[in-house]
N, C-alpha and C positions, 0 to 999 in steps of 0.2 A: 071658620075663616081666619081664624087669630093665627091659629098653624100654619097659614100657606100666605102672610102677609109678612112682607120685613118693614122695614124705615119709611114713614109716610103711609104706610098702606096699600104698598107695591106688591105686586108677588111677581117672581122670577122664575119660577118654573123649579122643578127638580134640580139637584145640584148633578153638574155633568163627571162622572169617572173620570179620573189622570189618563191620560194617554199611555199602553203600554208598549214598551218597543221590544222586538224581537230580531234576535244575532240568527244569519243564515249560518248554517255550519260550513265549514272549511275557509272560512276567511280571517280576517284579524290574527288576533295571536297566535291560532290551532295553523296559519299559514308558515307563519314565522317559525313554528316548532317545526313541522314538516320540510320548511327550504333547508333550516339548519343539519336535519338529518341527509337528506338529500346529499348535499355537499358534502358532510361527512365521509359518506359509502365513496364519494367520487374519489375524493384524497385520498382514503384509504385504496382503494383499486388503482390509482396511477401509483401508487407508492409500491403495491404488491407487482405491477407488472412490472418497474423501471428495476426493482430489486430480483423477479427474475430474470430479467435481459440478461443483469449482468451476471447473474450465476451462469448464467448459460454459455454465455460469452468465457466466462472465466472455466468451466467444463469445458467445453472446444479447446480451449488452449493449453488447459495444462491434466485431459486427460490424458495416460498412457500412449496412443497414437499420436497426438501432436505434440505433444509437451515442449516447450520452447527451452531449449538443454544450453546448458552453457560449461565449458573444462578450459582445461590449464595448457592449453596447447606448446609453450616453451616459458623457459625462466632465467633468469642470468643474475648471477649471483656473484660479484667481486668483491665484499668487504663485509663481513659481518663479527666485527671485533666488541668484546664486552670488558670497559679499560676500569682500574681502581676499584669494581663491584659496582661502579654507580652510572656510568655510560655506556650506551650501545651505540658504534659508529654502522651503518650499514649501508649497502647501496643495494638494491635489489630490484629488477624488472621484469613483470608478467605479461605473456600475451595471453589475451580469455576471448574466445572465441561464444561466440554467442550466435545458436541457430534458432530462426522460427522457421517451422514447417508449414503453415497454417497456409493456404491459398485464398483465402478471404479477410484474412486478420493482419491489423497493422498494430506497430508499438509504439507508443512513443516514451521516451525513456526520459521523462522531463527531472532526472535527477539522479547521479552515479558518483556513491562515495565509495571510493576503497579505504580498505584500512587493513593493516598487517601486524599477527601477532606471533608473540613467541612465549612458549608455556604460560598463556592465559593474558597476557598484556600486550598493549597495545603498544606497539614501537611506529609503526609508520601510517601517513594519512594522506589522499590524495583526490581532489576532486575534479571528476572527468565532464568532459564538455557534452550534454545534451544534444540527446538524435533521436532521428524517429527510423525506423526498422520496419521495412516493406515486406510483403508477403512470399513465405516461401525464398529467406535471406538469410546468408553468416554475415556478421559484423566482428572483427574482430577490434579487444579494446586492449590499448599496451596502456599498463600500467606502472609506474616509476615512483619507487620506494626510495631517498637518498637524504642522508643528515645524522642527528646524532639524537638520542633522545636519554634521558633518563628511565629506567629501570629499575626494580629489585629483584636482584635474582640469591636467593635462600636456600640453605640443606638440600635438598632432592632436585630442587629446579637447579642449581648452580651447579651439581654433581652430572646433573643431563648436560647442562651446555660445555662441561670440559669433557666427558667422552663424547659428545658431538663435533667440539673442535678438534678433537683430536682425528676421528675416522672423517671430519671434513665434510657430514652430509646433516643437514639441517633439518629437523621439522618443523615449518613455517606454518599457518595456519594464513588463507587471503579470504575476506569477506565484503563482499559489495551491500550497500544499502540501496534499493531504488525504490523511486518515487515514479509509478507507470500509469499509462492510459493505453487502456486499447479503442482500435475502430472497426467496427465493419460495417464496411459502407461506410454511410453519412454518418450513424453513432456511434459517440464517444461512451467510453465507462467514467463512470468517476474516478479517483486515485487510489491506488493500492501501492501499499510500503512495504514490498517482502525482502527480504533475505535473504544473498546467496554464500553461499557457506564452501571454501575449499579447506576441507580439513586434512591437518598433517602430510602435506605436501613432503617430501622428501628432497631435497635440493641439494647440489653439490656444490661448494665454494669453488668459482673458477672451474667451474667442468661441465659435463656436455648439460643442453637442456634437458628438461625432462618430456616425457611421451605424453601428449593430448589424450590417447585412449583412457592412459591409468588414471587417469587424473581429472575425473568427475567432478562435479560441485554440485550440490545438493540446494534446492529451490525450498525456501520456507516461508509464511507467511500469520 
């Protein structure tokens, strides 16, 4: 009896086991882990579909059949003098005719820089006024080159521009910077910065414009 008596000569019975608790599975943290992947695969799949729209969007536009073509349609050229070796006086005006073919696709051209070179430098800079270009549309854009800029023209480049001044026909080189969105339908793309490239244009001081046809410009991006 001395065993099963405590304080005073009580006894209280066997001593009772702790309580043990038990985790149901998939709840608590194993939840947390599971939502967080969850949401992962989600982002990751609106990420992979928005990044195909816009390839797809951007195929439509500028595969071989529709490709949105842009040339030199006329040029006008009255001053292009190079004074003391260190000043280019020029005046010079393009029209760039710009086609989308697309029947579903719109542009919007939310930024149109020209800029005008001569044997690799930059002489003239012009920035055009923002538009948006509807489906299956020419927009033509004149562009106006006019001032005086600094130069260095050296050995082979300054030996080109005195047989140039002399037969009177220039090679100018015009290149556009833009900043585009397309739409079809209700969505937009995000922005694309490509570059249009009129390379070595041939131009005559004071003489007729030049032909649209020959004179291409190449789409880069």
């Amino acid at each position: 009896m001395a065993d099963k008596q405590g304080l005073n000569g009580a006894y209280y019975g066997p001593k009772i086991p702790p309580t043990q608790r038990y985790h149901r599975p998939g709840r608590g943290s194993d939840c947390g882990c599971c939502c967080l992947v969850t949401l992962l695969l989600k982002v990751i799949i609106t990420v992979l579909t928005l990044i195909g729209l816009f390839v797809l969007i951007v195929w439509l536009i500028f595969r071989p059949i529709n490709k949105v073509k842009f040339h030199v349609t006329d040029v006008a050229l009255t001053e292009f003098n190079y004074t003391n070796n260190t000043m280019l006086r020029y005046n010079l005006a393009f029209n760039v005719s710009i086609r989308n073919p697309n029947k579903k696709i719109g542009i919007y051209y939310n930024r149109v820089e020209a800029k005008a070179f001569y044997e690799g430098q930059r002489f003239g800079y012009s920035s055009l006024t923002p538009f948006y270009q509807g489906h299956k549309n020419t927009t033509v854009l004149n562009v106006v080159f006019t001032g005086t800029q600094p130069v260095t023209l050296q050995g082979e480049d300054l030996t080109q521009f005195n047989n140039e001044k002399a037969s009177g026909l220039y090679s100018i080189t015009l290149e556009l910077s833009l900043r585009v969105k397309f739409k079809l339908g209700k969505v937009k793309t995000a922005r694309f910065k490509p570059k249009v490239e009129c390379d070595d244009l041939k131009i005559r001081l004071n003489g007729p414009s030049v032909a649209g046809s020959s004179n291409k410009c190449e789409i880069k991006f």
